[in-house]
LUMKOLBA-956970 format. One record per residue (C-alpha): residue in three letters; chain; x, y, z. Coordinates in steps of 0.25 Angstrom, whole numbers, plus 5000, padded with zeros to 4 digits. Layout:
// LUMKOLBA-956970
<rest=ALA; kette=A; x=X; y=Y; z=Z>
...
END
This chain:
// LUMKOLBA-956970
<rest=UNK; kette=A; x=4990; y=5096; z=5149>
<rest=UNK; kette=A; x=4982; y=5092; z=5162>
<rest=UNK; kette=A; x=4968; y=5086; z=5158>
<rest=UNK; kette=A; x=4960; y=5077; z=5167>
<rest=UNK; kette=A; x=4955; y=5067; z=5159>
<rest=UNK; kette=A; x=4942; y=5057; z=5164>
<rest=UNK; kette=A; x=4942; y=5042; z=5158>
<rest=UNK; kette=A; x=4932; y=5035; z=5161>
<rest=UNK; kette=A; x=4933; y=5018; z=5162>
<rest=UNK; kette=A; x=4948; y=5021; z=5165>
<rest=UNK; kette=A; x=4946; y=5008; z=5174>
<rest=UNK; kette=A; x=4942; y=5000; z=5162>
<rest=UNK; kette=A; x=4949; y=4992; z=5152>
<rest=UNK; kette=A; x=4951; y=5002; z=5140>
<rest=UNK; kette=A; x=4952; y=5014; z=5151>
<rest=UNK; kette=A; x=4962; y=5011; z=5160>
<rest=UNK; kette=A; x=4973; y=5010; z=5148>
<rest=UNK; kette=A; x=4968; y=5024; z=5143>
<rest=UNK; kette=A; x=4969; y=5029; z=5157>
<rest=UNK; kette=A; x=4983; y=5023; z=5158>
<rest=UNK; kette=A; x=4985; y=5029; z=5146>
<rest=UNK; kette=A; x=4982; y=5041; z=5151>
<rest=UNK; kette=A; x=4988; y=5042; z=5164>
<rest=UNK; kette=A; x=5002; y=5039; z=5159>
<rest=UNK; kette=A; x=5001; y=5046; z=5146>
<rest=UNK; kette=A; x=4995; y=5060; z=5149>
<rest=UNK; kette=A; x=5001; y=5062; z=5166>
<rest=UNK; kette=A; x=4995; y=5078; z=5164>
<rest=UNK; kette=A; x=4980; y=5071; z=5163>
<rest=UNK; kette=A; x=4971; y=5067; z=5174>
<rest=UNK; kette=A; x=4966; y=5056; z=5173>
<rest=UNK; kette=A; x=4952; y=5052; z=5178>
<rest=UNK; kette=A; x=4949; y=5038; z=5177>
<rest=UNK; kette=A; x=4932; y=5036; z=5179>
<rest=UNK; kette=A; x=4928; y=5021; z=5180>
<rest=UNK; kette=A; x=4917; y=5015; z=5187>
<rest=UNK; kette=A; x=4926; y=5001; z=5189>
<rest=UNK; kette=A; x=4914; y=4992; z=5186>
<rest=UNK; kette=A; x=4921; y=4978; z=5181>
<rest=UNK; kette=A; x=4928; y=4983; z=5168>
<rest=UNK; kette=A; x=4936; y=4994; z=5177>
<rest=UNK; kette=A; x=4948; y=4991; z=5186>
<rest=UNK; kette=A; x=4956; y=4999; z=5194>
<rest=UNK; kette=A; x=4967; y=4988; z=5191>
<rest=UNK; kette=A; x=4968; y=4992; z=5177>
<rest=UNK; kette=A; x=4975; y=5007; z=5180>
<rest=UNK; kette=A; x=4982; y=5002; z=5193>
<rest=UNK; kette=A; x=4994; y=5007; z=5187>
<rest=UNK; kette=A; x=4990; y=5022; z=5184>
<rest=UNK; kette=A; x=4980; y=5024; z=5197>
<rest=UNK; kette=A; x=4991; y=5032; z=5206>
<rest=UNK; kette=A; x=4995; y=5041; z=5192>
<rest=UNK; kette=A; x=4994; y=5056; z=5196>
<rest=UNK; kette=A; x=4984; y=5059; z=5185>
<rest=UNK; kette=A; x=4975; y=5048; z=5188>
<rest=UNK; kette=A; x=4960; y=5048; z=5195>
<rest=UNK; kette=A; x=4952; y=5036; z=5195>
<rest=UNK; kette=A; x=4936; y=5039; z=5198>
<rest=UNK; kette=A; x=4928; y=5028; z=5201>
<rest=UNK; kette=A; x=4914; y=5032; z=5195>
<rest=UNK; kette=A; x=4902; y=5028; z=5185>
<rest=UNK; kette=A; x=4900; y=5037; z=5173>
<rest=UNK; kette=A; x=4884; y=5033; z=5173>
<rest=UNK; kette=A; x=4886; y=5042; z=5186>
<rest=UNK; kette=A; x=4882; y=5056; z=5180>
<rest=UNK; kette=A; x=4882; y=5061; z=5193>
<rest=UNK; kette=A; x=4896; y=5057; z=5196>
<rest=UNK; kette=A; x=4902; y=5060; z=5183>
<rest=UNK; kette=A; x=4896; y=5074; z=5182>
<rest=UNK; kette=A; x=4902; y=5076; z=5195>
<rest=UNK; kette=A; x=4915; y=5071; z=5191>
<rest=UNK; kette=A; x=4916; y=5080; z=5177>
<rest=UNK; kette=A; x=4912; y=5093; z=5188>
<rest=UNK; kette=A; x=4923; y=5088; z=5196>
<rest=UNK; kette=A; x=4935; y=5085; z=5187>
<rest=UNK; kette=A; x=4937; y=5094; z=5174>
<rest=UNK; kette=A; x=4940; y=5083; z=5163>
<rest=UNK; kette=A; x=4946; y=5086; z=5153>
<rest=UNK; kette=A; x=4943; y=5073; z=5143>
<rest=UNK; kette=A; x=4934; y=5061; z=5143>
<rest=UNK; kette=A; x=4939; y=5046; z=5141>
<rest=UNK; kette=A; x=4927; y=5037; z=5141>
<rest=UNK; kette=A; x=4928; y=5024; z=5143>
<rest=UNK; kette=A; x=4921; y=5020; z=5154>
<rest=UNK; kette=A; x=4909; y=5010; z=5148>
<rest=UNK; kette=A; x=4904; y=4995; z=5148>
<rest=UNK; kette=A; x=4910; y=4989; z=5138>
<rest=UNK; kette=A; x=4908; y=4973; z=5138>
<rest=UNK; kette=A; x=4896; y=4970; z=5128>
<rest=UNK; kette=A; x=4890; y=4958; z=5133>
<rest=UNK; kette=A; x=4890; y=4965; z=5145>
<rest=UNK; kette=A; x=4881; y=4975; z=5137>
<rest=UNK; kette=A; x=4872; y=4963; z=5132>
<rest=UNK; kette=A; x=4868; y=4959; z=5147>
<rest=UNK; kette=A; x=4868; y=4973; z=5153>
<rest=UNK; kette=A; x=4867; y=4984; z=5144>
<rest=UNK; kette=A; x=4861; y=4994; z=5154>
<rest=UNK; kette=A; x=4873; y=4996; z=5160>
<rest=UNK; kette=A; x=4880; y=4998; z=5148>
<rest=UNK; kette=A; x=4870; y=5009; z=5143>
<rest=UNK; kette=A; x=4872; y=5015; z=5157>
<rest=UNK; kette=A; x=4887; y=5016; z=5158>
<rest=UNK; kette=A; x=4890; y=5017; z=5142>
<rest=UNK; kette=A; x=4880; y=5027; z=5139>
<rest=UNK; kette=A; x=4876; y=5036; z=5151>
<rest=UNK; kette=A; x=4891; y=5036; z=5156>
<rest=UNK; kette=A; x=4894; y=5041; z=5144>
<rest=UNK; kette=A; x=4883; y=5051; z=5143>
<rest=UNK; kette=A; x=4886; y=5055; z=5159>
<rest=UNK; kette=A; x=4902; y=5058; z=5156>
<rest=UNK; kette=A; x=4896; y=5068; z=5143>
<rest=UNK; kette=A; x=4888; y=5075; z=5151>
<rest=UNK; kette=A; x=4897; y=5077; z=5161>
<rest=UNK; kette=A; x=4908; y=5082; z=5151>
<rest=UNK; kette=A; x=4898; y=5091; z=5142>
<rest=UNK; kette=A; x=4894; y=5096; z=5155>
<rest=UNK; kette=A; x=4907; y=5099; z=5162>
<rest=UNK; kette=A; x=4914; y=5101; z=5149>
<rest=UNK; kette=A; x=4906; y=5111; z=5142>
<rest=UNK; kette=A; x=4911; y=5110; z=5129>
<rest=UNK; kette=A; x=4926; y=5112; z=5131>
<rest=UNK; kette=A; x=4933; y=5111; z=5118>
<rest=UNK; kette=A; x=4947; y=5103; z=5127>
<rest=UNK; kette=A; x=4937; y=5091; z=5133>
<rest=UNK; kette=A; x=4935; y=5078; z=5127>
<rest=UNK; kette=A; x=4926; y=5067; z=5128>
<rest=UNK; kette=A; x=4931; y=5054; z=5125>
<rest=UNK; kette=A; x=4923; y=5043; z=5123>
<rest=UNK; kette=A; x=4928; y=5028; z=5120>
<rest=UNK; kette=A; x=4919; y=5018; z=5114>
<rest=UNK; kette=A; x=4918; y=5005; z=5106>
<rest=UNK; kette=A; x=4919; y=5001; z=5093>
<rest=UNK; kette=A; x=4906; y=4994; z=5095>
<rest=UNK; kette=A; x=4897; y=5003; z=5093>
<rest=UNK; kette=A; x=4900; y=5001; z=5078>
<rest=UNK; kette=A; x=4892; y=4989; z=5080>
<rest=UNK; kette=A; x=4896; y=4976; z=5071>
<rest=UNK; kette=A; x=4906; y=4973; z=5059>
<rest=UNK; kette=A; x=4906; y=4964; z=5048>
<rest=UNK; kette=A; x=4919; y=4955; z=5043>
<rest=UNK; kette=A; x=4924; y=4970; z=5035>
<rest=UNK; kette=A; x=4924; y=4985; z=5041>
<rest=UNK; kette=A; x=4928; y=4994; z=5050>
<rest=UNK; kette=A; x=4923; y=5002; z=5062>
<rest=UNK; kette=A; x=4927; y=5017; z=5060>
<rest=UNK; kette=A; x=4921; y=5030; z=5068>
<rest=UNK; kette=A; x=4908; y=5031; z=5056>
<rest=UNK; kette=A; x=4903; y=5019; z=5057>
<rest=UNK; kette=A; x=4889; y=5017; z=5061>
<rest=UNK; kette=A; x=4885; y=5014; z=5077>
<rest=UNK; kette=A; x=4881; y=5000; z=5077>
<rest=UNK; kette=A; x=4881; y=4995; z=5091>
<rest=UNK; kette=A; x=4875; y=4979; z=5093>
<rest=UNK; kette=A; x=4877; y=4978; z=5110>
<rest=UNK; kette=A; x=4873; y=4986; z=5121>
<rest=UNK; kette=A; x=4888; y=4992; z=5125>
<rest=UNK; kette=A; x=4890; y=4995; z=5111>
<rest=UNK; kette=A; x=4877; y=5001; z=5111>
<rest=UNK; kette=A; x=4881; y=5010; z=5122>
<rest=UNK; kette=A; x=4893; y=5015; z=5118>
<rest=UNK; kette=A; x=4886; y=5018; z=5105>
<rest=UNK; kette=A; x=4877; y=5027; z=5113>
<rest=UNK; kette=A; x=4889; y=5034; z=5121>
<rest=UNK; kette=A; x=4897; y=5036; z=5109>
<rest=UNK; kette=A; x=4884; y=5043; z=5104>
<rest=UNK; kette=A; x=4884; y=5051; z=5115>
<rest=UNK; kette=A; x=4897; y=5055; z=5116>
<rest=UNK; kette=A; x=4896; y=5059; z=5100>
<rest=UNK; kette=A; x=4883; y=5067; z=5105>
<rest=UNK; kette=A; x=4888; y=5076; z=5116>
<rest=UNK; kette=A; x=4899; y=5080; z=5105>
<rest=UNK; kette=A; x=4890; y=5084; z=5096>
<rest=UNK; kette=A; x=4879; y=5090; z=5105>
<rest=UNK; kette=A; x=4887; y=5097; z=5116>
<rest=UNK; kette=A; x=4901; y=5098; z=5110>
<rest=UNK; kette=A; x=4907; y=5088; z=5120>
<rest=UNK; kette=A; x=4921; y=5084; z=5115>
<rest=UNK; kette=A; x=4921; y=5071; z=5111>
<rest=UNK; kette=A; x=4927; y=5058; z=5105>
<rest=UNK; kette=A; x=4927; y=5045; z=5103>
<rest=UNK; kette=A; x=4934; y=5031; z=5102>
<rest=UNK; kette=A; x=4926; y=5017; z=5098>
<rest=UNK; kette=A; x=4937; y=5006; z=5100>
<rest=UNK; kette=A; x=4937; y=4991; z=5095>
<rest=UNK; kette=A; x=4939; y=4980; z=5106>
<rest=UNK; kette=A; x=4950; y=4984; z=5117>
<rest=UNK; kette=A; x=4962; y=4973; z=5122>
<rest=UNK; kette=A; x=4972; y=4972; z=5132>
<rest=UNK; kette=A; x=4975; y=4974; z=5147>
<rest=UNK; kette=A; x=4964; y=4975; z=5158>
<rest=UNK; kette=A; x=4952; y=4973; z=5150>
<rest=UNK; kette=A; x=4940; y=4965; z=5157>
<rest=UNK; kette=A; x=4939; y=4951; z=5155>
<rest=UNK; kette=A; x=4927; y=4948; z=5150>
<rest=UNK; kette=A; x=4933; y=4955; z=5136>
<rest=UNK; kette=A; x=4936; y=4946; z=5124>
<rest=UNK; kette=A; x=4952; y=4947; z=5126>
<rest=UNK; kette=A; x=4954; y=4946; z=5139>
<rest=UNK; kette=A; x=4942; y=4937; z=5143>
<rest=UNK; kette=A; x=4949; y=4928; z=5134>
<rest=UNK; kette=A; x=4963; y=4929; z=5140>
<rest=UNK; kette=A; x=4956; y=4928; z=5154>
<rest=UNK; kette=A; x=4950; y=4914; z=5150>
<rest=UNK; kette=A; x=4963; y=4908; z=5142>
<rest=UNK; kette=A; x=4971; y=4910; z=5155>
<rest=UNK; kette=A; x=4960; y=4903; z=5164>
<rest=UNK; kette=A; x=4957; y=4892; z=5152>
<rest=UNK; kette=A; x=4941; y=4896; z=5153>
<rest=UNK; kette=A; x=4935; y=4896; z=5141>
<rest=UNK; kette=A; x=4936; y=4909; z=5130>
<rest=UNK; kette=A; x=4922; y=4912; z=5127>
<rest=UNK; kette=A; x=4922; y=4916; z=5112>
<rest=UNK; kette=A; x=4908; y=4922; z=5106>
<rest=UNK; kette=A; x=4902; y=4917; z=5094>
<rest=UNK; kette=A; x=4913; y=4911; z=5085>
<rest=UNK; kette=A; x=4923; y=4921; z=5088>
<rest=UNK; kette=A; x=4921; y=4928; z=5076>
<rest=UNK; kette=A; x=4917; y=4943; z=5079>
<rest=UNK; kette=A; x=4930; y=4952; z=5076>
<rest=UNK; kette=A; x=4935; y=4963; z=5086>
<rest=UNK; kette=A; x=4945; y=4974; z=5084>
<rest=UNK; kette=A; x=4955; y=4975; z=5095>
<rest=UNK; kette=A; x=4960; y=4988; z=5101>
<rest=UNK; kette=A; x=4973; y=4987; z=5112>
<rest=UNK; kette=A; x=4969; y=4994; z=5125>
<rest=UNK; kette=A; x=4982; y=5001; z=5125>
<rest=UNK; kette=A; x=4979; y=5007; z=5109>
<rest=UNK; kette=A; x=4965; y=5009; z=5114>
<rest=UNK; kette=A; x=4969; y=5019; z=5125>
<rest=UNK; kette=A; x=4981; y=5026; z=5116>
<rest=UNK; kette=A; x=4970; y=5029; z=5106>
<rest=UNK; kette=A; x=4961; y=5034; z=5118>
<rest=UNK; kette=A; x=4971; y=5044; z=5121>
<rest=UNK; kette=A; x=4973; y=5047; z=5105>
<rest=UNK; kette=A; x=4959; y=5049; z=5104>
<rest=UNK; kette=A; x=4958; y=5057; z=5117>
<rest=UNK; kette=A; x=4970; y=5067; z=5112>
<rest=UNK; kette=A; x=4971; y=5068; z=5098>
<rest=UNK; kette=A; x=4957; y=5064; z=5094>
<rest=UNK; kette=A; x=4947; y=5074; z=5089>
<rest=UNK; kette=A; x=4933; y=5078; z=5095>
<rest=UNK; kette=A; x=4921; y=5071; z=5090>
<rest=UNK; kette=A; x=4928; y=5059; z=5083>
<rest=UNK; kette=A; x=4927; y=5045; z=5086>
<rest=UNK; kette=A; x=4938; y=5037; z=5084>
<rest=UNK; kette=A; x=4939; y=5022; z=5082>
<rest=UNK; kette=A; x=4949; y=5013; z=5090>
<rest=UNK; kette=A; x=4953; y=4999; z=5086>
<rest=UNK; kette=A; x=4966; y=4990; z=5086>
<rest=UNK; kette=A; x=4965; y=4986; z=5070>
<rest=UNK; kette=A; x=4965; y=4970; z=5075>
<rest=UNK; kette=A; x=4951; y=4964; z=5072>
<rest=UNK; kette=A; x=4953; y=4949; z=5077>
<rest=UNK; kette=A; x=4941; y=4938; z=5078>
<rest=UNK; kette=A; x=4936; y=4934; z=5092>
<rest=UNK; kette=A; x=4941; y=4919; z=5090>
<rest=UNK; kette=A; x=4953; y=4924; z=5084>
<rest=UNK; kette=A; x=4957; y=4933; z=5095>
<rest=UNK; kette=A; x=4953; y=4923; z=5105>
<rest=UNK; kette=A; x=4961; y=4913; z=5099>
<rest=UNK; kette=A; x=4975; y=4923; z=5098>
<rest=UNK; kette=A; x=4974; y=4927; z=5114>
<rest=UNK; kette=A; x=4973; y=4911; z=5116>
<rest=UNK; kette=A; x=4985; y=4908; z=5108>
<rest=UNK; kette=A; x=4993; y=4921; z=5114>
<rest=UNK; kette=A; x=4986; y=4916; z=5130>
<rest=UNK; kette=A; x=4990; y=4902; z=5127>
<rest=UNK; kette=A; x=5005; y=4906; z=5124>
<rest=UNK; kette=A; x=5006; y=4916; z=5135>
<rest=UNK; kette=A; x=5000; y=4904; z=5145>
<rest=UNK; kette=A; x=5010; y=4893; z=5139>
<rest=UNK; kette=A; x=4999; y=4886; z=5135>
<rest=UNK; kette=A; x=4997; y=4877; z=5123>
<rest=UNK; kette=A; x=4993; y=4882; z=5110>
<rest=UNK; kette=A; x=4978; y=4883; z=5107>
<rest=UNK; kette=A; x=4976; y=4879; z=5122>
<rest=UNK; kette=A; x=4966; y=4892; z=5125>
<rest=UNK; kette=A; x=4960; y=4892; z=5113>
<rest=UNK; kette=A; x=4953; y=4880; z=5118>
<rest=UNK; kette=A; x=4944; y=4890; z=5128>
<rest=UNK; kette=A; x=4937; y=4896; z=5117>
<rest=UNK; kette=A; x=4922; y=4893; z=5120>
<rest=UNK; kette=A; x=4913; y=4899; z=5109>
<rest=UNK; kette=A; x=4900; y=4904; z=5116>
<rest=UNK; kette=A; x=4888; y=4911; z=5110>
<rest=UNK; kette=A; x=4890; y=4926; z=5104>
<rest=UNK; kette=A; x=4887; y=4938; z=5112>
<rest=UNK; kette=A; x=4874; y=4945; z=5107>
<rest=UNK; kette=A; x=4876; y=4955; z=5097>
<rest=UNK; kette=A; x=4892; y=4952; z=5095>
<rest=UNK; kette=A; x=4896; y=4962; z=5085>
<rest=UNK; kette=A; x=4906; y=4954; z=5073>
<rest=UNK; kette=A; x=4915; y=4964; z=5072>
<rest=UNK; kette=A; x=4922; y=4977; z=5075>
<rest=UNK; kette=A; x=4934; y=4981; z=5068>
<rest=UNK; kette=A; x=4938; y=4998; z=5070>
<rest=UNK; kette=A; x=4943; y=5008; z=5060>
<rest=UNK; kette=A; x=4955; y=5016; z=5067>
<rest=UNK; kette=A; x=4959; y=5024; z=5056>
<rest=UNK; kette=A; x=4954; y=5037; z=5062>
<rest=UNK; kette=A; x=4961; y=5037; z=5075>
<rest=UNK; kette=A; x=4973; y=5030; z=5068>
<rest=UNK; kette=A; x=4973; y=5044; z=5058>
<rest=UNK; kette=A; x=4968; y=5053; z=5065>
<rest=UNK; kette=A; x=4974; y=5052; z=5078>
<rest=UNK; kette=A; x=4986; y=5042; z=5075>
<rest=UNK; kette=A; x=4983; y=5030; z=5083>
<rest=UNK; kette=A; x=4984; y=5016; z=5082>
<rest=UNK; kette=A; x=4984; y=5003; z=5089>
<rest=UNK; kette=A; x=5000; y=5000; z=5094>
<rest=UNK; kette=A; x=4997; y=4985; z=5095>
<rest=UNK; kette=A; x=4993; y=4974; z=5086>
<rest=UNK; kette=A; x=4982; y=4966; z=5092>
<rest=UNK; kette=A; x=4993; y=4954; z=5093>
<rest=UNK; kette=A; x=5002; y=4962; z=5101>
<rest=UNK; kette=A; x=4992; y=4968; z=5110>
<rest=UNK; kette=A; x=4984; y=4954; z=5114>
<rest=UNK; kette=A; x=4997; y=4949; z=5117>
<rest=UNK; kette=A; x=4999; y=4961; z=5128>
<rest=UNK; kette=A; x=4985; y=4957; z=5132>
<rest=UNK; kette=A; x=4986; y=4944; z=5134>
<rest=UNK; kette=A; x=4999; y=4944; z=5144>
<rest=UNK; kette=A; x=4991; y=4955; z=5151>
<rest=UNK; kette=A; x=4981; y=4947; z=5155>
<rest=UNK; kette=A; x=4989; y=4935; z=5157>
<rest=UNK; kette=A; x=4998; y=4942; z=5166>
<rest=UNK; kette=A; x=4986; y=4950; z=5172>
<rest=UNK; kette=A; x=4977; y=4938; z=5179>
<rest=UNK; kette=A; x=4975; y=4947; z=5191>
<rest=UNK; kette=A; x=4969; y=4957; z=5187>
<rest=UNK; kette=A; x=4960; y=4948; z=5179>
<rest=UNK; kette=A; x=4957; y=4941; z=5190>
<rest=UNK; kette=A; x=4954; y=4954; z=5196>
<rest=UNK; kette=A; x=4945; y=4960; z=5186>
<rest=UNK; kette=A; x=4937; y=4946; z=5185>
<rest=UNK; kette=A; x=4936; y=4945; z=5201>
<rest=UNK; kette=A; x=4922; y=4948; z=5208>
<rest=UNK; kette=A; x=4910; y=4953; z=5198>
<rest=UNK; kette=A; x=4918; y=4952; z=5187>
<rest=UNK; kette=A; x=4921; y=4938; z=5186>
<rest=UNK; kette=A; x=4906; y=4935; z=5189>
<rest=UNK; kette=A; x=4902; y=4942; z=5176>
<rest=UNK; kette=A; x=4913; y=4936; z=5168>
<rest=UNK; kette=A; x=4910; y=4921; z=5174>
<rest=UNK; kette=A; x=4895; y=4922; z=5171>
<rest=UNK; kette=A; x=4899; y=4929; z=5156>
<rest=UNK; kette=A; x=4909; y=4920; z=5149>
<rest=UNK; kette=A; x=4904; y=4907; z=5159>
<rest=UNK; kette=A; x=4891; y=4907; z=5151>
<rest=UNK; kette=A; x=4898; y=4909; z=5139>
<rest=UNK; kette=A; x=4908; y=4899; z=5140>
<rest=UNK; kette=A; x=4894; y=4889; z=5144>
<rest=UNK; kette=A; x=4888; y=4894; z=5131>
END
């Protein structure tokens, strides 16, 4: 059935593997692909689908009502796929304007133009992918699943709180169609380095110093990218109108403790002696705020809608960590011009602390 389907962020980390996904999987959709290409988007990461017969690319900012009314009048979409967002927190501490801009009244700017445009069509979906930090903070015992209370501690997860509001509020006032996914921590391929996991493989292969909050011991649940996307398009297919549904890998690992297994993979990998990169570990004063753990519940997508992870987190660090080792230029890319000015000023301080 031919659809024409919008994602927005396909440029980013998380979306250029749904819209790879998507591309090759559903040849019948059209695929739009809206991104603004601020640092985190990168027309390198979907190189390899960009001459695909059912692919668009459309450079543009969903804070831009304007445009994006203009776009919905133009192009009869048939689904949603919301991804675009800033999604770095201590990006969020030092700025959080522009996170409230983009996070919420980009979110609100893509509703209105599908409420408008849409007018209450039982076979349109809005799907809107958002963060297991909302939830807020865990102790040592418990589990994030879709009922549990909105706690959010930083300003982007404060404003993906507020857009998941929204989107839950255009359902229930205007009968928009829509769903949602909140995910743990993502991994893998094209991810910007000034994330834990590849921030950490970037600094192990130039022997700078691996800045480690605190002592190391808040928790994370880790989601493979690729699982991440094949859930996506579950969600988008099979899952049901109103619900939210959460994502996660099932593999809680401690800070130090995941810092310390890519140094020992990294050190084999490199031929370098054993314990050699743990030696870069630098513990630097915690970020403001630092949640202590998220750990999600994925029994409702896993029953309801029959999925699950297809890696373990050892098999899938592993893919991870020859990626980036075997991927320097486009690291080298991303971290070229603006970007390496931020990440030098950010993890130099840190590394000083």
């Amino acid at each position: 059935m031919k659809k024409n389907i919008l994602i927005t962020g396909g440029a980013g980390f998380i979306g250029s593997h749904v819209v790879r996904l998507f591309i090759n999987k559903y040849p019948n959709y059209n695929i739009y692909n809206l991104d603004k290409l601020t640092y985190a988007g990168n027309l390198e990461n979907i190189r390899d689908i960009e001459n695909s017969s059912n692919y668009n690319f459309i450079k543009g900012d969903i804070t831009d009502s304007k445009f994006i009314n203009e776009l919905f009048n133009k192009i009869d979409f048939d689904g949603v796929i919301h991804l675009a967002a800033e999604s770095h927190v201590d990006r969020s501490i030092e700025n959080p304007d522009e996170f409230i801009n983009t996070n919420i009244l980009g979110t609100l700017n893509l509703l209105n133009a599908a409420k408008n445009t849409w007018k209450e069509k039982e076979d349109k979906l809005f799907y809107h992918i958002s963060t297991d930090e909302v939830y807020g903070s865990l102790g040592e015992k418990g589990l994030f699943t879709e009922e549990t209370s909105y706690d959010p501690r930083s300003p982007y997860s404060a404003s993906k709180a507020s857009s998941d509001h929204l989107v839950r509020a255009y359902m229930h006032t205007y009968g928009l169609n829509t769903v949602i996914s909140n995910c743990s921590n993502n991994y893998g391929a094209n991810q910007f380095p000034e994330k834990l996991i590849p921030l950490v493989i970037n600094n192990i292969k130039k022997n700078k110093a691996i800045p480690v909050y605190g002592k190391g011991e808040n928790v994370r649940d880790w989601l493979f990218v690729k699982d991440h996307a094949t859930a996506i398009d579950t969600v988008f297919h099979k899952g049901k109108a109103g619900e939210t549904y959460n994502i996660g890998g099932n593999n809680e690992w401690q800070n130090i403790d995941l810092i310390k297994k890519i140094c020992e993979i990294s050190d084999s990998r490199l031929n370098r002696k054993k314990g050699e990169s743990e030696k870069l570990i630098t513990f630097v004063k915690d970020r403001a705020g630092h949640d202590l753990r998220y750990a999600i519940d994925s029994s409702k997508i896993a029953t309801e809608l029959n999925w699950k992870p297809s890696l373990t987190f050892e098999e899938g660090i592993e893919i991870t960590i020859s990626w980036y080792l075997e991927n320097q230029a486009w690291l080298d890319n991303v971290l070229s011009g603006e970007y390496e000015n931020y990440y030098k000023q950010q993890y130099s301080e840190r590394e000083n602390k």
